[in-house]
C-alpha positions as CSV (number, residue, x, y, z in Angstrom):
1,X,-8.9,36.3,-31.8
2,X,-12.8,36.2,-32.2
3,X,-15.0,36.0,-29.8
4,X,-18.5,34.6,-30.9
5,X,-21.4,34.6,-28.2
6,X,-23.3,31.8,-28.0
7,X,-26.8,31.5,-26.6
8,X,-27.0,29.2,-24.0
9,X,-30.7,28.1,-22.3
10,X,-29.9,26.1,-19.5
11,X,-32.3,23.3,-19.2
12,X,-34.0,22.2,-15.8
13,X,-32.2,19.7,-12.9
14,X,-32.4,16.1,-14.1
15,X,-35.7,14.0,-12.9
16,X,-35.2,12.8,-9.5
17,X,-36.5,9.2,-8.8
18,X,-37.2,8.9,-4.9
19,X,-36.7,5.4,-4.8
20,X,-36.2,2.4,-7.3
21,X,-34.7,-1.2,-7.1
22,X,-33.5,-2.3,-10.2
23,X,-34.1,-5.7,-11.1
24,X,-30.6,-8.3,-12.1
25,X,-29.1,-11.1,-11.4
26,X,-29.3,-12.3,-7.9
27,X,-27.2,-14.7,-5.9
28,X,-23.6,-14.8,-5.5
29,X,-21.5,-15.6,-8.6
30,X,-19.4,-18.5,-9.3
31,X,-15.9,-17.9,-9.0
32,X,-14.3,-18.4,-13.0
33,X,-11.1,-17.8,-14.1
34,X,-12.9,-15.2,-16.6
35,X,-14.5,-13.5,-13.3
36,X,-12.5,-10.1,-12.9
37,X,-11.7,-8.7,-9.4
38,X,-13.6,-5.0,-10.7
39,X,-16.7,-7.3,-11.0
40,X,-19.1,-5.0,-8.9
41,X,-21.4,-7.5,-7.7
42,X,-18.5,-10.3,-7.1
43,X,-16.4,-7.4,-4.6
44,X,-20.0,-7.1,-3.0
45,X,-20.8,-10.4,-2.3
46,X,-17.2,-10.9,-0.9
47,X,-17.6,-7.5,1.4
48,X,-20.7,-9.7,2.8
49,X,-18.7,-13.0,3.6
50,X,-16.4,-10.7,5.2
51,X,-19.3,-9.0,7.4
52,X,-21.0,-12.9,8.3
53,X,-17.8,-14.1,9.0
54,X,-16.2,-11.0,11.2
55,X,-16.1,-11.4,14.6
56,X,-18.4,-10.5,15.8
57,X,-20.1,-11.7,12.5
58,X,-22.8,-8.6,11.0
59,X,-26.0,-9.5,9.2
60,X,-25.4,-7.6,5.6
61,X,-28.2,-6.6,3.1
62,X,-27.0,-5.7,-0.3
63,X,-28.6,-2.6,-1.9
64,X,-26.3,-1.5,-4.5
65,X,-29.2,-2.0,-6.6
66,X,-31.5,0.3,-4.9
67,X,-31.3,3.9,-6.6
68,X,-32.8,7.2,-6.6
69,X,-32.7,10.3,-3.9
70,X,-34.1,8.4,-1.3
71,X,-31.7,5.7,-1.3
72,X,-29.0,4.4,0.8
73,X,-25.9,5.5,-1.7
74,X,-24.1,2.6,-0.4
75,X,-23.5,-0.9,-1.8
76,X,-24.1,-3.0,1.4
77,X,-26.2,-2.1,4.7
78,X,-24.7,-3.8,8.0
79,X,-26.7,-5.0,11.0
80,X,-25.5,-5.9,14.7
81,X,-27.9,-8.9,14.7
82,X,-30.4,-11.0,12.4
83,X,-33.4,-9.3,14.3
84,X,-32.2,-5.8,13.0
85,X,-31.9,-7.3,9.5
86,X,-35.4,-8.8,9.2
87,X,-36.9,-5.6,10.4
88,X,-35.6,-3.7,7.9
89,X,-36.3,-6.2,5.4
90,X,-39.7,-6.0,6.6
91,X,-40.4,-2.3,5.9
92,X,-38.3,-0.3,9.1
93,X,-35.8,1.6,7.4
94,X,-34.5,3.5,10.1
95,X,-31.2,4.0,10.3
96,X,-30.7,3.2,14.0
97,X,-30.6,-0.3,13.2
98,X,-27.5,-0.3,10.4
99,X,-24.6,-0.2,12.1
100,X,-22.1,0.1,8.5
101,X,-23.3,1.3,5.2
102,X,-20.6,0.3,3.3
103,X,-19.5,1.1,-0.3
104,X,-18.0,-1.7,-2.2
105,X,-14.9,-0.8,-5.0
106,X,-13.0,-3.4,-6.9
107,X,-9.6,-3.1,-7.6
108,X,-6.9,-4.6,-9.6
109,X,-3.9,-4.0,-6.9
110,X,-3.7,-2.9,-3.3
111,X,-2.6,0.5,-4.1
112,X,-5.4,1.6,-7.0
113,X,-7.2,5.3,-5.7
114,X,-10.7,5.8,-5.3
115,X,-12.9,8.3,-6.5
116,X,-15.9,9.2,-4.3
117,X,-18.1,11.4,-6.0
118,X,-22.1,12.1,-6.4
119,X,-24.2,9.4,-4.6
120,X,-20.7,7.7,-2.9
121,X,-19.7,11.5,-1.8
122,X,-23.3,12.2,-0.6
123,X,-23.7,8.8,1.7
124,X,-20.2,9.4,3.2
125,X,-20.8,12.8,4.4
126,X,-24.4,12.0,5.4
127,X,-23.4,8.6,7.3
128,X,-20.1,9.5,8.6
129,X,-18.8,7.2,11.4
130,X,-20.9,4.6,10.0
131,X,-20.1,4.6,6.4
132,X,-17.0,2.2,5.6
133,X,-15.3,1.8,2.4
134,X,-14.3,-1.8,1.4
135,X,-11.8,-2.2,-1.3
136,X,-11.5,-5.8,-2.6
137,X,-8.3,-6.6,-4.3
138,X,-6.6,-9.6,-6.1
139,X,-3.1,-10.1,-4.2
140,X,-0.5,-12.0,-6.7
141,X,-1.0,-15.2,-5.6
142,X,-4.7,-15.4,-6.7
143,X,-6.3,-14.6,-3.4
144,X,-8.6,-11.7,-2.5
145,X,-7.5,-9.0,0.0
146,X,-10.2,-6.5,1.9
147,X,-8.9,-3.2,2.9
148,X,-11.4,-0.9,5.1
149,X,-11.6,2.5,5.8
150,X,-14.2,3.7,8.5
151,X,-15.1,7.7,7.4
152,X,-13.2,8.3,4.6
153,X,-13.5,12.4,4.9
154,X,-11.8,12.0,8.5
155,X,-8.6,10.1,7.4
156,X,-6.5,13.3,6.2
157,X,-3.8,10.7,5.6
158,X,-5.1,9.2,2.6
159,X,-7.6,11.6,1.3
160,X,-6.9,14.5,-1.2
161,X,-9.8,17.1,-1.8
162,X,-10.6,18.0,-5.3
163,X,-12.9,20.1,-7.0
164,X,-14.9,19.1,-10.8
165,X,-16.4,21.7,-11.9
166,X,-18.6,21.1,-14.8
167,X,-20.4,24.9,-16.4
């Protein structure tokens, strides 16, 4: 057995971006036969029909494509009413107003795991009785099923804590 050191200069923390919306494709997608269920932006825009048409029905915002420190981590922002919506779409950000900041996953079956890590791990532990998890699945008979979990971290049922380390 050798042992060979290695000099190692560790390098500074990534750049952080404060804010930035990233520019895509906009509108909800046509439903194909080609369009797969782990489609992000499909799951998302059928987490939103599922907030307009909830009783009572929410006024969702998607942001999944807003990144950086200061972003929401989340996939969809909730509001209790229209008003709430267009005041944050006009420049009030606070978080009073959002009543679920909800992270969107797409799965092939109704018993796939999640992984919450980084950004998703961040938002659920900063957000906690708001954040909900939506997980949009295709059921066999070529309908789409939405399971949600309100706090993730608090449901010891269904949550098993690991730890990456990466040196």
């Amino acid at each position: 057995l050798q042992i060979d050191p290695i000099p190692h200069t560790p390098s500074g923390p990534p750049v952080r971006v404060e804010c930035r919306v990233s520019r895509g494709p906009t509108g909800p997608r046509k439903r194909t036969e080609s369009t797969r269920v782990t489609d992000g932006m499909f799951c998302e825009y059928k987490a939103m029909e599922f907030e307009e048409h909830d009783t009572p029905p929410r006024f969702p915002v998607r942001v999944g494509n807003v990144t950086g420190w200061d972003a929401p981590g989340v996939d969809v922002l909730s509001f209790a009413s229209a008003e709430d919506r267009a005041h944050f779409l006009a420049g009030d950000h606070s978080e009073t107003r959002i009543i679920r900041f909800i992270e969107v996953k797409g799965r092939s079956s109704e018993g796939a795991k999640i992984d919450l890590r980084d950004n998703a791990l961040k938002a659920v532990r900063k957000y906690k009785d708001k954040y909900f998890l939506y997980r949009v699945f295709n059921r066999s008979d070529g309908s789409y099923a939405l399971a949600i979990l309100k706090d993730p971290t608090a449901d010891e049922t269904g949550v098993k804590v690991f730890y990456e380390v990466n040196l």
